[in-house]
Biopython code that builds the backbone (N, CA, C, O; Angstrom):
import numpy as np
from Bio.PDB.StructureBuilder import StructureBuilder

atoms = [
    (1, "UNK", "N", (0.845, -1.182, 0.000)),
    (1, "UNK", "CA", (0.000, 0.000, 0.000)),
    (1, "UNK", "C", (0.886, 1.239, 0.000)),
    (1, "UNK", "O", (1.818, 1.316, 0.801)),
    (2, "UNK", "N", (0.604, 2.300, -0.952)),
    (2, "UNK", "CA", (1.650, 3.287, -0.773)),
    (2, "UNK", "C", (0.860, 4.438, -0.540)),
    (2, "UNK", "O", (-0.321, 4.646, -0.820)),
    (3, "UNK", "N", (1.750, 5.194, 0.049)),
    (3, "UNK", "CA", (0.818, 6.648, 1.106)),
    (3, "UNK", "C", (1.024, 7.714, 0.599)),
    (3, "UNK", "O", (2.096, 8.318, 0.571)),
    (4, "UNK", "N", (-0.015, 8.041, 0.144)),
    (4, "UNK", "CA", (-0.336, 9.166, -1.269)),
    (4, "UNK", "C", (-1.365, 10.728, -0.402)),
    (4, "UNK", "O", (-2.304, 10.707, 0.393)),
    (5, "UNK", "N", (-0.647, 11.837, -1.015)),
    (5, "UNK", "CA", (-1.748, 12.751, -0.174)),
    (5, "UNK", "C", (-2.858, 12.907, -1.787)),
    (5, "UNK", "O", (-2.885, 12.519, -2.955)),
    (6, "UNK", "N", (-3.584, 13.690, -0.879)),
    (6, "UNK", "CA", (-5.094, 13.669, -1.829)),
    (6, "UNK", "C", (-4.529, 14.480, -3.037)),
    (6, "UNK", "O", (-3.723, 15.338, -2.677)),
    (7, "UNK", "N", (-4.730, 14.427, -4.237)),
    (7, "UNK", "CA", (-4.184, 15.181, -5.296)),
    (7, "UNK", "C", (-4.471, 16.178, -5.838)),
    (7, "UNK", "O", (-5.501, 16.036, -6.496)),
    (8, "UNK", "N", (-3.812, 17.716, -5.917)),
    (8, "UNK", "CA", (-4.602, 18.774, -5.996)),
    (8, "UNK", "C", (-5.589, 18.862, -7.302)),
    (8, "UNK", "O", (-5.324, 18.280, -8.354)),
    (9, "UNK", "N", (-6.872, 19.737, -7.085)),
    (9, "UNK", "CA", (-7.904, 19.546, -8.109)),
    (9, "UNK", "C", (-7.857, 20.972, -8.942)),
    (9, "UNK", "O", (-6.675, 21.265, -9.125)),
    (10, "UNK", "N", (-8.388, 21.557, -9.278)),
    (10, "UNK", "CA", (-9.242, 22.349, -10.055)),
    (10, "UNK", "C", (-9.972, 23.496, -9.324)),
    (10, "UNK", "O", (-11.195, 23.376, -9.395)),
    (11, "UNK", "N", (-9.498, 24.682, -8.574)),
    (11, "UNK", "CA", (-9.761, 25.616, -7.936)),
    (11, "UNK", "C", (-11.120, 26.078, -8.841)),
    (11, "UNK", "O", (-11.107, 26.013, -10.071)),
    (12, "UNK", "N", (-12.159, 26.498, -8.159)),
    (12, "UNK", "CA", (-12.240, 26.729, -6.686)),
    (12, "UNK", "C", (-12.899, 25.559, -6.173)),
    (12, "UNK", "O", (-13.805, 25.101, -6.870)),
    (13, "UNK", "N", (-12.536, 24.816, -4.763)),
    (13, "UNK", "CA", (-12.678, 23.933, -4.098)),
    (13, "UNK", "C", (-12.363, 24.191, -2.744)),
    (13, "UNK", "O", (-11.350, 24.861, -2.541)),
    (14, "UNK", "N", (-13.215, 23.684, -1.494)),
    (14, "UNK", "CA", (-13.418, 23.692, 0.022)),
    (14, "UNK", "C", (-12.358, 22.387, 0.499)),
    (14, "UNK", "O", (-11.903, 21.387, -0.058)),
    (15, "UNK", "N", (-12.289, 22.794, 1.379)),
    (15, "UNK", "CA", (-11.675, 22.186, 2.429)),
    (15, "UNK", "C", (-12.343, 22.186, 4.017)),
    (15, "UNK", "O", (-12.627, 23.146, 4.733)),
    (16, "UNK", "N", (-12.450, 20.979, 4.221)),
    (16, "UNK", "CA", (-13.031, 21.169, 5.481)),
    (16, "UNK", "C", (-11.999, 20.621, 6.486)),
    (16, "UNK", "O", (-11.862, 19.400, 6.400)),
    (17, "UNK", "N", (-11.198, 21.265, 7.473)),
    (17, "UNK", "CA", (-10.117, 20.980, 8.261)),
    (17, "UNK", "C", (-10.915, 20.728, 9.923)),
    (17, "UNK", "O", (-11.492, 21.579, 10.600)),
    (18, "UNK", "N", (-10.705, 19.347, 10.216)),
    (18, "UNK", "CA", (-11.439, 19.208, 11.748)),
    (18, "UNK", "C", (-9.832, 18.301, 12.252)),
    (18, "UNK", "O", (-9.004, 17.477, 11.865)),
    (19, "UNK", "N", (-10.336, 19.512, 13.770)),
    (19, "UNK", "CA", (-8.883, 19.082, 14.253)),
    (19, "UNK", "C", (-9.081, 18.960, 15.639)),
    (19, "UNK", "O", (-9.352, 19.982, 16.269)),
    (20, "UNK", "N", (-8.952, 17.413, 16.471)),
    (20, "UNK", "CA", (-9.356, 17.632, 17.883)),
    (20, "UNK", "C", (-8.644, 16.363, 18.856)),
    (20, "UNK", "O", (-7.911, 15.487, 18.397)),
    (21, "UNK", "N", (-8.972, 16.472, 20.028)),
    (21, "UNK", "CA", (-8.342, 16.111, 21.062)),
    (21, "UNK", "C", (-9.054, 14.532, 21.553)),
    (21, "UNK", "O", (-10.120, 14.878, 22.061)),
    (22, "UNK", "N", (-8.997, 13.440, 21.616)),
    (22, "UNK", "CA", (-9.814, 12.522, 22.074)),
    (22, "UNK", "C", (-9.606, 12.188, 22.966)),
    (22, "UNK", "O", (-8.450, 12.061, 23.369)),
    (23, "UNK", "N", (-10.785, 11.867, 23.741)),
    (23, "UNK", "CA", (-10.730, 11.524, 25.206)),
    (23, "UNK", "C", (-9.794, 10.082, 25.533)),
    (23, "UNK", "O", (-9.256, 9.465, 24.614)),
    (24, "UNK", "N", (-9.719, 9.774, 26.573)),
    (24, "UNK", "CA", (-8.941, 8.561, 26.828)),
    (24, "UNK", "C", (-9.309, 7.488, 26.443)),
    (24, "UNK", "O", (-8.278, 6.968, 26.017)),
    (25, "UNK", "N", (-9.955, 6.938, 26.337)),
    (25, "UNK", "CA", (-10.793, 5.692, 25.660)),
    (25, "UNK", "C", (-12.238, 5.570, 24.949)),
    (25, "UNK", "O", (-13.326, 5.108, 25.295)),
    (26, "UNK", "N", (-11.693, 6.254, 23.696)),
    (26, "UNK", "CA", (-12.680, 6.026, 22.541)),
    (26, "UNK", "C", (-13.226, 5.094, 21.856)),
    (26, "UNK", "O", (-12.998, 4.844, 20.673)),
    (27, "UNK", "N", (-14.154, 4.407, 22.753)),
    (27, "UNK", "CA", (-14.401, 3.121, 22.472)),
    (27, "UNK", "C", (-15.452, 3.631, 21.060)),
    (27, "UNK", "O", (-16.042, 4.684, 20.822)),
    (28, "UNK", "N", (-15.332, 2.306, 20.306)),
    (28, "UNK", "CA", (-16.394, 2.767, 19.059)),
    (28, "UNK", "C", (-15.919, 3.428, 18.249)),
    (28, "UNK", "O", (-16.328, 3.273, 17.098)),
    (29, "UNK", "N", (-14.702, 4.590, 18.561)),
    (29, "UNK", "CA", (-14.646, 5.104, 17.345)),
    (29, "UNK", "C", (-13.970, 4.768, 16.720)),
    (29, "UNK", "O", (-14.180, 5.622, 15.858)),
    (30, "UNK", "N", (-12.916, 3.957, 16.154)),
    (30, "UNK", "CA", (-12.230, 3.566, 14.833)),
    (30, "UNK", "C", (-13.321, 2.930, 13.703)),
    (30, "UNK", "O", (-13.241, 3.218, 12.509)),
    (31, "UNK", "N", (-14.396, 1.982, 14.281)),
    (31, "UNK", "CA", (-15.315, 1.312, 14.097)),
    (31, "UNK", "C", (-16.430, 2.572, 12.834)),
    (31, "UNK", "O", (-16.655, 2.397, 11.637)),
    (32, "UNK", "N", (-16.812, 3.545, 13.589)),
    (32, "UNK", "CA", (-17.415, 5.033, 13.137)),
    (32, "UNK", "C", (-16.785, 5.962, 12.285)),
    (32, "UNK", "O", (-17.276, 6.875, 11.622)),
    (33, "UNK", "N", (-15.275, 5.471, 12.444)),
    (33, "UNK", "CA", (-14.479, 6.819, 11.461)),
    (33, "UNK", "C", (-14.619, 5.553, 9.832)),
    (33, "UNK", "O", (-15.083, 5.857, 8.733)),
    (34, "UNK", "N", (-14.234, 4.644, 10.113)),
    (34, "UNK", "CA", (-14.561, 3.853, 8.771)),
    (34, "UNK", "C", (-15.734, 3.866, 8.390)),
    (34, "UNK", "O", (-15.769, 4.042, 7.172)),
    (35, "UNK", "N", (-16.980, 3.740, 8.955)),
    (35, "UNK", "CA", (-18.427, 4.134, 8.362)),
    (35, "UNK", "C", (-18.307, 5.431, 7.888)),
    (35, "UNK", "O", (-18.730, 5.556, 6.739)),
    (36, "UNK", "N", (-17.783, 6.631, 8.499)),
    (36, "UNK", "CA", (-17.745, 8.467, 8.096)),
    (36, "UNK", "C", (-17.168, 7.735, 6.505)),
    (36, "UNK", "O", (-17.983, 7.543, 5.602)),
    (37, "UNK", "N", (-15.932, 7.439, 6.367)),
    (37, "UNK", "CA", (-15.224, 7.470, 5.430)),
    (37, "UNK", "C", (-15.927, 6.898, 4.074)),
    (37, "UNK", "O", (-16.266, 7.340, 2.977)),
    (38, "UNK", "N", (-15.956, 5.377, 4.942)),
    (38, "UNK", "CA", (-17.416, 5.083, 2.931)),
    (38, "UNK", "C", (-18.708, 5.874, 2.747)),
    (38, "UNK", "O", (-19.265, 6.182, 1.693)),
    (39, "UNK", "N", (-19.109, 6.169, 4.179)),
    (39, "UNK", "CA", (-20.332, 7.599, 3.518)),
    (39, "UNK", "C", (-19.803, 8.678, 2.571)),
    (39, "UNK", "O", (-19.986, 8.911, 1.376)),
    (40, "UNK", "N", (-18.914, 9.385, 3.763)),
    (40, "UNK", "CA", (-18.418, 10.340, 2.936)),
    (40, "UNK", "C", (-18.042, 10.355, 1.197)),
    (40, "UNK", "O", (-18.213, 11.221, 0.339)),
    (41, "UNK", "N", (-17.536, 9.161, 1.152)),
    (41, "UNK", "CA", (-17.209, 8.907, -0.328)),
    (41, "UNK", "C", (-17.954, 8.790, -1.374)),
    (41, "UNK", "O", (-17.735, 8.921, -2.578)),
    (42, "UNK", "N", (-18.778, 8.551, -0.818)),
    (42, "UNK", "CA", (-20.570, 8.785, -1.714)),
    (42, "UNK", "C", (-21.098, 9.860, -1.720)),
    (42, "UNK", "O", (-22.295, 9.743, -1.981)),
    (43, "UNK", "N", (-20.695, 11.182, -1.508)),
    (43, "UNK", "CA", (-21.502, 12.105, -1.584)),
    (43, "UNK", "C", (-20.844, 12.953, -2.602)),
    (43, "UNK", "O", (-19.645, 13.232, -2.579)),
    (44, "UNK", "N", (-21.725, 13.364, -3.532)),
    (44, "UNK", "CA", (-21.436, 13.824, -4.998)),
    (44, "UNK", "C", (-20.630, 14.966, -4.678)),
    (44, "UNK", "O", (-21.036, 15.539, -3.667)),
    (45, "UNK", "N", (-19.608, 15.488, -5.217)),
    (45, "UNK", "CA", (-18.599, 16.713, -5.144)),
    (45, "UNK", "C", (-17.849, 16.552, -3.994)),
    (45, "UNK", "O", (-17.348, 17.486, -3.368)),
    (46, "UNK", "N", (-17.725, 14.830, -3.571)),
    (46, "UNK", "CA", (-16.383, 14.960, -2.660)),
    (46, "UNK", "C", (-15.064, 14.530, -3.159)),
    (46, "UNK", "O", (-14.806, 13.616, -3.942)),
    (47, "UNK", "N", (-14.301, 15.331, -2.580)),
    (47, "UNK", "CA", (-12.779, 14.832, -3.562)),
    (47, "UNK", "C", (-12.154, 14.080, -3.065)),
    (47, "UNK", "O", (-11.372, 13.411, -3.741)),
    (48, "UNK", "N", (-12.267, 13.894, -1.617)),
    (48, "UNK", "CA", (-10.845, 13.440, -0.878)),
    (48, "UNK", "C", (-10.840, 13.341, 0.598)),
    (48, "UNK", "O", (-11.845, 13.798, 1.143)),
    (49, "UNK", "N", (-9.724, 12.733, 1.530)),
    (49, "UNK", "CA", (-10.141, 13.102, 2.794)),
    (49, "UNK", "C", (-8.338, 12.709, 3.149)),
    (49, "UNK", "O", (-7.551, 12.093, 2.430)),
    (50, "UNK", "N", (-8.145, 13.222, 4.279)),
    (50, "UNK", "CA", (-6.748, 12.958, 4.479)),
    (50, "UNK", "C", (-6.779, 13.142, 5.974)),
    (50, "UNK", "O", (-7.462, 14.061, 6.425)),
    (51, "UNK", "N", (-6.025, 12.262, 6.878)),
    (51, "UNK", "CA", (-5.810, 12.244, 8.393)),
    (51, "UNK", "C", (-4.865, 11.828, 9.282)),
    (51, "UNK", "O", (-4.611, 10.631, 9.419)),
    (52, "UNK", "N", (-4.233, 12.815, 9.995)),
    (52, "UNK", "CA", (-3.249, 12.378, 10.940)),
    (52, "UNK", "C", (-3.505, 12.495, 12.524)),
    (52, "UNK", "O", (-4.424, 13.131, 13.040)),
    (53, "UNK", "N", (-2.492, 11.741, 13.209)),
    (53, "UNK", "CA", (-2.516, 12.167, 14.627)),
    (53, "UNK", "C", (-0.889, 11.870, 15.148)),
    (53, "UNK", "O", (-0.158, 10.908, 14.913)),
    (54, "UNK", "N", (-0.695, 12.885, 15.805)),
    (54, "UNK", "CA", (0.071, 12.975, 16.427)),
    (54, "UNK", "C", (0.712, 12.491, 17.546)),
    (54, "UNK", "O", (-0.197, 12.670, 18.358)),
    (55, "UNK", "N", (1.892, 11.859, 18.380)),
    (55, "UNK", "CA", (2.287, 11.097, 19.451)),
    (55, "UNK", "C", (1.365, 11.214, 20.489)),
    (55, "UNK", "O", (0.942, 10.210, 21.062)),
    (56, "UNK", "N", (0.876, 12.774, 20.903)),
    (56, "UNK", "CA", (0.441, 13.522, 21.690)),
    (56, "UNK", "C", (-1.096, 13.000, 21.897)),
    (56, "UNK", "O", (-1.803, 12.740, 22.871)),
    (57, "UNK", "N", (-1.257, 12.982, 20.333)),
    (57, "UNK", "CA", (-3.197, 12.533, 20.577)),
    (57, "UNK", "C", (-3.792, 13.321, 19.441)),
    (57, "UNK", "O", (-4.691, 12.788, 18.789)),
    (58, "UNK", "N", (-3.377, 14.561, 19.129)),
    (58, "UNK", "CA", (-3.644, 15.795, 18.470)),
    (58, "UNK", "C", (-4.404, 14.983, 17.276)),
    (58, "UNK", "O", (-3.552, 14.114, 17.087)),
    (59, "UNK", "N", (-5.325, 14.727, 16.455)),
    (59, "UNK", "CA", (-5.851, 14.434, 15.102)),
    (59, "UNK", "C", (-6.094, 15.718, 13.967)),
    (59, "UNK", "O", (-6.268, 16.905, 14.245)),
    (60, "UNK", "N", (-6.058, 15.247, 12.949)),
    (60, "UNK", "CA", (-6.491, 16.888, 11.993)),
    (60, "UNK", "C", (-6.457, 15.491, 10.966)),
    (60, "UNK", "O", (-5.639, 14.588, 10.792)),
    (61, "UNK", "N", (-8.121, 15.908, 10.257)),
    (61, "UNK", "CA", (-8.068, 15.403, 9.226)),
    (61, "UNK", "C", (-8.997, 16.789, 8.080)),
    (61, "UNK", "O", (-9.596, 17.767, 8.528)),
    (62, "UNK", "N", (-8.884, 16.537, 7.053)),
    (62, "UNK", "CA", (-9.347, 17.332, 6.222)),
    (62, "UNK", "C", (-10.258, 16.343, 5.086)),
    (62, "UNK", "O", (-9.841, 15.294, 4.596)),
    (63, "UNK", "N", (-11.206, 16.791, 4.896)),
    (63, "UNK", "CA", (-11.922, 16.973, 3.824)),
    (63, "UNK", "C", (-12.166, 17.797, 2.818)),
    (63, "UNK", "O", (-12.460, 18.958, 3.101)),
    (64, "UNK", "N", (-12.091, 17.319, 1.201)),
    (64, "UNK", "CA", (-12.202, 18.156, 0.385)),
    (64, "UNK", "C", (-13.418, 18.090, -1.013)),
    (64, "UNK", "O", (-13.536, 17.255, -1.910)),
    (65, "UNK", "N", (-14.003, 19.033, -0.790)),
    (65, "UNK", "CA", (-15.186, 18.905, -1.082)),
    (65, "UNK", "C", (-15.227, 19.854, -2.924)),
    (65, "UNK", "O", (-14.222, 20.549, -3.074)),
    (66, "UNK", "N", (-16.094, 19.885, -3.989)),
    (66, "UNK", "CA", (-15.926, 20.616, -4.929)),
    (66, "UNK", "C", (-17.105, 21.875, -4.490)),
    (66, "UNK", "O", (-16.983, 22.874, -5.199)),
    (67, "UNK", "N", (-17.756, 21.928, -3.869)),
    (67, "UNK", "CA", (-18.469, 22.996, -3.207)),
    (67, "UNK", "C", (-19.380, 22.981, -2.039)),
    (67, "UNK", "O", (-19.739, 21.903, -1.566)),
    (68, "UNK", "N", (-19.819, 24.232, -1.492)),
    (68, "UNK", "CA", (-20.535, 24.403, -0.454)),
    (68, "UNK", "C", (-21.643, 23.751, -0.421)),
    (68, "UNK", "O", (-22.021, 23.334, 0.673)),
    (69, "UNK", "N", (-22.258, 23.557, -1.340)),
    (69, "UNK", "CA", (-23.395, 22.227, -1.530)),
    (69, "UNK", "C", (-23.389, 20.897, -1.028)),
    (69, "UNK", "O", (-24.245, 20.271, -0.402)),
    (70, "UNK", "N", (-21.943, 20.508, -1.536)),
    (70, "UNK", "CA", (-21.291, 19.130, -1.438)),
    (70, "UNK", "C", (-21.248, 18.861, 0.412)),
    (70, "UNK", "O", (-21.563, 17.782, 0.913)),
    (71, "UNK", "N", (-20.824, 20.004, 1.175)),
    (71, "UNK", "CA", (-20.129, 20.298, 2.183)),
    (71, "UNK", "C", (-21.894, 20.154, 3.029)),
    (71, "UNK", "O", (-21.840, 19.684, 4.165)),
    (72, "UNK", "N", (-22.824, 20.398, 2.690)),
    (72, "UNK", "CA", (-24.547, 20.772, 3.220)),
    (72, "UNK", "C", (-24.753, 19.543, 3.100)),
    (72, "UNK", "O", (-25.131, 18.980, 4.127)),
    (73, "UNK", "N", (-24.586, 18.671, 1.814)),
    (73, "UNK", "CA", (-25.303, 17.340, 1.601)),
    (73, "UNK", "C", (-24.262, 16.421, 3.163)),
    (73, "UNK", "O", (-24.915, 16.181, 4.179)),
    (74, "UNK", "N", (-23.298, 16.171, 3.141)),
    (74, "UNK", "CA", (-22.498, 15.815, 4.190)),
    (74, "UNK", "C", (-23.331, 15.884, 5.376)),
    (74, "UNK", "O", (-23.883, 15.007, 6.041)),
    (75, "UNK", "N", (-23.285, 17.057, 5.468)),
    (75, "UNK", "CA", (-23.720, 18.207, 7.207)),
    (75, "UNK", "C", (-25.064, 16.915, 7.472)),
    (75, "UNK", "O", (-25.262, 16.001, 8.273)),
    (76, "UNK", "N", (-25.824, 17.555, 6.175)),
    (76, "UNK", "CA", (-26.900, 16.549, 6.624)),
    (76, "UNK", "C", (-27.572, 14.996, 6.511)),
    (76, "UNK", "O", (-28.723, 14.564, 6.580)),
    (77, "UNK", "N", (-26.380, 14.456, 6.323)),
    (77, "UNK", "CA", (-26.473, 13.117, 6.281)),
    (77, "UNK", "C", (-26.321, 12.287, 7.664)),
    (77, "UNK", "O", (-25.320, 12.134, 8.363)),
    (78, "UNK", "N", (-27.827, 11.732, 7.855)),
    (78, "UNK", "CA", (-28.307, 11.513, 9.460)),
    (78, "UNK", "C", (-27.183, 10.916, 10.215)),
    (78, "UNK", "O", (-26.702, 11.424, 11.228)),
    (79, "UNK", "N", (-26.648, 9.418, 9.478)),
    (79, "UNK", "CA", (-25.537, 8.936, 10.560)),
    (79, "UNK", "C", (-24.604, 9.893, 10.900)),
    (79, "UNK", "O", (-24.188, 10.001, 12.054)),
    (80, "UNK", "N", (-24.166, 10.742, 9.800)),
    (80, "UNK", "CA", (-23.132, 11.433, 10.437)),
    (80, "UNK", "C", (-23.293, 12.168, 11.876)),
    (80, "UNK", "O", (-22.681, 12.031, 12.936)),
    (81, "UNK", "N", (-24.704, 13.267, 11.350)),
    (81, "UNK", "CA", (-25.159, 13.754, 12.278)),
    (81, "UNK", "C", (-25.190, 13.211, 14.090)),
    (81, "UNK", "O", (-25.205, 13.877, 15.125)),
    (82, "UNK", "N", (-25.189, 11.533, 13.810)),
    (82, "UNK", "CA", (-25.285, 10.722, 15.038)),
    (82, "UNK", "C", (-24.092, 10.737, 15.543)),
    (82, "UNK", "O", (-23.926, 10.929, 16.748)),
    (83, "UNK", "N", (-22.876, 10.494, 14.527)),
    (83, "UNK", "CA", (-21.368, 10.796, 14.812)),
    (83, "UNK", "C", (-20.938, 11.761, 16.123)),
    (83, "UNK", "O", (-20.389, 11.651, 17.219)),
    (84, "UNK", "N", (-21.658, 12.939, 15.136)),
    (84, "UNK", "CA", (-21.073, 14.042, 15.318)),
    (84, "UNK", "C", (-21.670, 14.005, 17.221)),
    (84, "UNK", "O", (-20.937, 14.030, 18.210)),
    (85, "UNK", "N", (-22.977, 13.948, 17.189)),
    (85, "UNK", "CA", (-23.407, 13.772, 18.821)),
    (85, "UNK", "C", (-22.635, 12.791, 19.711)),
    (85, "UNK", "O", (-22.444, 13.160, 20.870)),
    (86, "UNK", "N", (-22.250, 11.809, 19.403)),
    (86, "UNK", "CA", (-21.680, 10.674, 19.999)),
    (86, "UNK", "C", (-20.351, 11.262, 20.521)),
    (86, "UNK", "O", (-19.920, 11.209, 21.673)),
    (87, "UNK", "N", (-19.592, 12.035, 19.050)),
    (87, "UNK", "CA", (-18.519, 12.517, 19.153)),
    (87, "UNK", "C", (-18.191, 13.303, 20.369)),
    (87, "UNK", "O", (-17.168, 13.284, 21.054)),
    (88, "UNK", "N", (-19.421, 14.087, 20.504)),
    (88, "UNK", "CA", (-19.311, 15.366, 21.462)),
    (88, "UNK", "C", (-19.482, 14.522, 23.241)),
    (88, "UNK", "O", (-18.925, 14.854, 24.288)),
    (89, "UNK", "N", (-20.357, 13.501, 23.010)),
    (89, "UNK", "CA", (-20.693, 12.805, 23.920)),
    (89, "UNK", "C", (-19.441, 12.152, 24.559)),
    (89, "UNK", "O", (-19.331, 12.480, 25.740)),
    (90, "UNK", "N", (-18.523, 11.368, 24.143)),
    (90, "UNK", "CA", (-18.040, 10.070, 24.338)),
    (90, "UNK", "C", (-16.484, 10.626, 23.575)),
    (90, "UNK", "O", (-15.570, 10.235, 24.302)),
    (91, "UNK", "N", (-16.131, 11.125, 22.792)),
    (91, "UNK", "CA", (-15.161, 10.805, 21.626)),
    (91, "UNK", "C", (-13.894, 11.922, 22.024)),
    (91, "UNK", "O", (-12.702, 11.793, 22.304)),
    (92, "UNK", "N", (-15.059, 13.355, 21.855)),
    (92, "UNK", "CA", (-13.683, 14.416, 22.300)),
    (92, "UNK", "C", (-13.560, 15.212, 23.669)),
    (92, "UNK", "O", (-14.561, 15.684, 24.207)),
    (93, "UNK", "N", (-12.369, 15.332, 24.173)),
    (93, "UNK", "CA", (-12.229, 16.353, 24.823)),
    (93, "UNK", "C", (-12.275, 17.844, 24.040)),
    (93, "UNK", "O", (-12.112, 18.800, 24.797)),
    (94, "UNK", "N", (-12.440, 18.101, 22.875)),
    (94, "UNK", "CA", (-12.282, 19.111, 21.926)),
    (94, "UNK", "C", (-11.976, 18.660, 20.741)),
    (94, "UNK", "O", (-11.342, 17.681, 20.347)),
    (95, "UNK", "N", (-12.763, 19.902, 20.006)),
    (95, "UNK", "CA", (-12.316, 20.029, 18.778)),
    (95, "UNK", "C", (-12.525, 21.352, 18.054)),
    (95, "UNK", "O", (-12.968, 22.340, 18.639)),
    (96, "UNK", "N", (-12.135, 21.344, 16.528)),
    (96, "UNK", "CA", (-12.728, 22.581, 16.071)),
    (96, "UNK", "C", (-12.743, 22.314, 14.539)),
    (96, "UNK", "O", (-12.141, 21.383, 14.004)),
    (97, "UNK", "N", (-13.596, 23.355, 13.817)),
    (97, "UNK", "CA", (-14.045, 22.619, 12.763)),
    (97, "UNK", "C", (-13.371, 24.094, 11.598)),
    (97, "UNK", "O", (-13.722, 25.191, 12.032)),
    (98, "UNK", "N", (-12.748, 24.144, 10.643)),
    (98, "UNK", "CA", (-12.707, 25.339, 9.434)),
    (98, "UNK", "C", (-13.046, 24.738, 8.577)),
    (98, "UNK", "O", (-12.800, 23.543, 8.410)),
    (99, "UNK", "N", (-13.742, 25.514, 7.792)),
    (99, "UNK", "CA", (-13.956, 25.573, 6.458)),
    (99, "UNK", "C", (-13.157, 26.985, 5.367)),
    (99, "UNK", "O", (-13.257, 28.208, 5.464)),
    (100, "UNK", "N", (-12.533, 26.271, 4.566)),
    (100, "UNK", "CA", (-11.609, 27.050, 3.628)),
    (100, "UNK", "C", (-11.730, 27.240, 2.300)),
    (100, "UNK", "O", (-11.054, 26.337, 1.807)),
    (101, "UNK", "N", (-12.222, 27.921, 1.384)),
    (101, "UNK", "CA", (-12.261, 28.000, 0.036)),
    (101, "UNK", "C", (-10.707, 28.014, -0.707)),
    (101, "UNK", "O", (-9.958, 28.980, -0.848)),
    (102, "UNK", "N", (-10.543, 26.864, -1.046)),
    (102, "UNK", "CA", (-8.992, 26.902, -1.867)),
    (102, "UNK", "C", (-9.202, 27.702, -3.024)),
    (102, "UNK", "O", (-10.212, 27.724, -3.727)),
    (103, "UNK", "N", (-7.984, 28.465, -3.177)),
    (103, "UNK", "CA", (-8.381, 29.680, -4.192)),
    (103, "UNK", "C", (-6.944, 28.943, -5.698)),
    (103, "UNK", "O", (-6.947, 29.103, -6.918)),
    (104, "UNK", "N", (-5.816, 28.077, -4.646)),
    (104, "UNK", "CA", (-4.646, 27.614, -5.696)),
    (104, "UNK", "C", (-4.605, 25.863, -4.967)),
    (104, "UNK", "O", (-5.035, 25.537, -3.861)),
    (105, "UNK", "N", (-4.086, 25.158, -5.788)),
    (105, "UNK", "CA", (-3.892, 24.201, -5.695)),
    (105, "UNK", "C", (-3.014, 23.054, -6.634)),
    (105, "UNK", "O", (-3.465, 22.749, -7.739)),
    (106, "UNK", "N", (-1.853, 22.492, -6.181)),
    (106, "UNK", "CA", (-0.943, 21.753, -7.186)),
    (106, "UNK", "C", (-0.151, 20.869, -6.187)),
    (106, "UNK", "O", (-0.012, 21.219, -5.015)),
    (107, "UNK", "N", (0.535, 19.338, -6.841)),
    (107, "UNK", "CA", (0.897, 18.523, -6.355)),
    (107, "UNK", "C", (2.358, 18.228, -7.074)),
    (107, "UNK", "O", (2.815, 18.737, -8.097)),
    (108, "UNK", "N", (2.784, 17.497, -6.429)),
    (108, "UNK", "CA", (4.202, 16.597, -7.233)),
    (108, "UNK", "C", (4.140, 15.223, -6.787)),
    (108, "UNK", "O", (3.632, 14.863, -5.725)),
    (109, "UNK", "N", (4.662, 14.501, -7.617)),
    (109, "UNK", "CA", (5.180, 13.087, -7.341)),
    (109, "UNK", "C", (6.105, 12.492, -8.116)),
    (109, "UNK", "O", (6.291, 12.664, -9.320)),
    (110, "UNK", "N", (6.599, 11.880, -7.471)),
    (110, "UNK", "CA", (8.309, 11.317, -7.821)),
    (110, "UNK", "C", (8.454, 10.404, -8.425)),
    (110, "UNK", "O", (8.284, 9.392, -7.744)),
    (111, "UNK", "N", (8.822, 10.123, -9.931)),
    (111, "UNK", "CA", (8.823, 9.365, -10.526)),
    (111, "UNK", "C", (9.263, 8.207, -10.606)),
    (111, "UNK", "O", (9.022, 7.522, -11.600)),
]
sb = StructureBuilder()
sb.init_structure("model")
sb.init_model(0)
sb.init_chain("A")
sb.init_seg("    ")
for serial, (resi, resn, name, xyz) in enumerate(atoms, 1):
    if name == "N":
        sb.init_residue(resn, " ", resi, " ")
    sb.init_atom(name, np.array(xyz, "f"), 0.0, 1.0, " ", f" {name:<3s}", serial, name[0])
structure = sb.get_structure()
């Protein structure tokens, strides 16, 4: 498997950057971030998703969406919505959510 970042698209395009803290034992959620992920991938004008965490705990993953539409159909897609409560419930000590309109965008890869 080789570890590829998401590949830049075709400005103008969103980004949705969620970046947060998880509590000590997140039971359930690895289980929930793989359901987010094949939803997410079904929803028309999504491009991409990319995620790290840090030694510390720190997570930031991003989503990239081809518009604010794309970004609404998401919002309101019920499981997520359940996520997102659970999340707040059980999952984080914090988080925070941006949304970014990419105005440039370009990649490289090594031949």
């Amino acid at each position: 498997m080789s570890i590829k970042p998401v590949a830049g698209h075709e400005p103008p395009y969103y980004a949705v950057v969620f970046t947060s803290v998880p509590t000590e034992r997140p039971e359930g959620y690895g289980e929930t971030a793989e359901r987010m992920k094949e939803l997410v991938a079904g929803v028309p004008g999504f491009l991409g998703y990319e995620s790290a965490r840090t030694p510390g705990g720190l997570g930031i993953s991003v989503g990239y969406f081809r518009d604010e539409e794309a970004i609404a159909t998401w919002q309101r897609n019920l499981e997520h919505q359940a996520a997102q409560k659970r999340g707040r419930a059980e999952w984080y000590e914090s988080y925070s959510v941006h949304v970014a309109k990419v105005e440039r965008s370009y990649d490289f890869e090594r031949e």
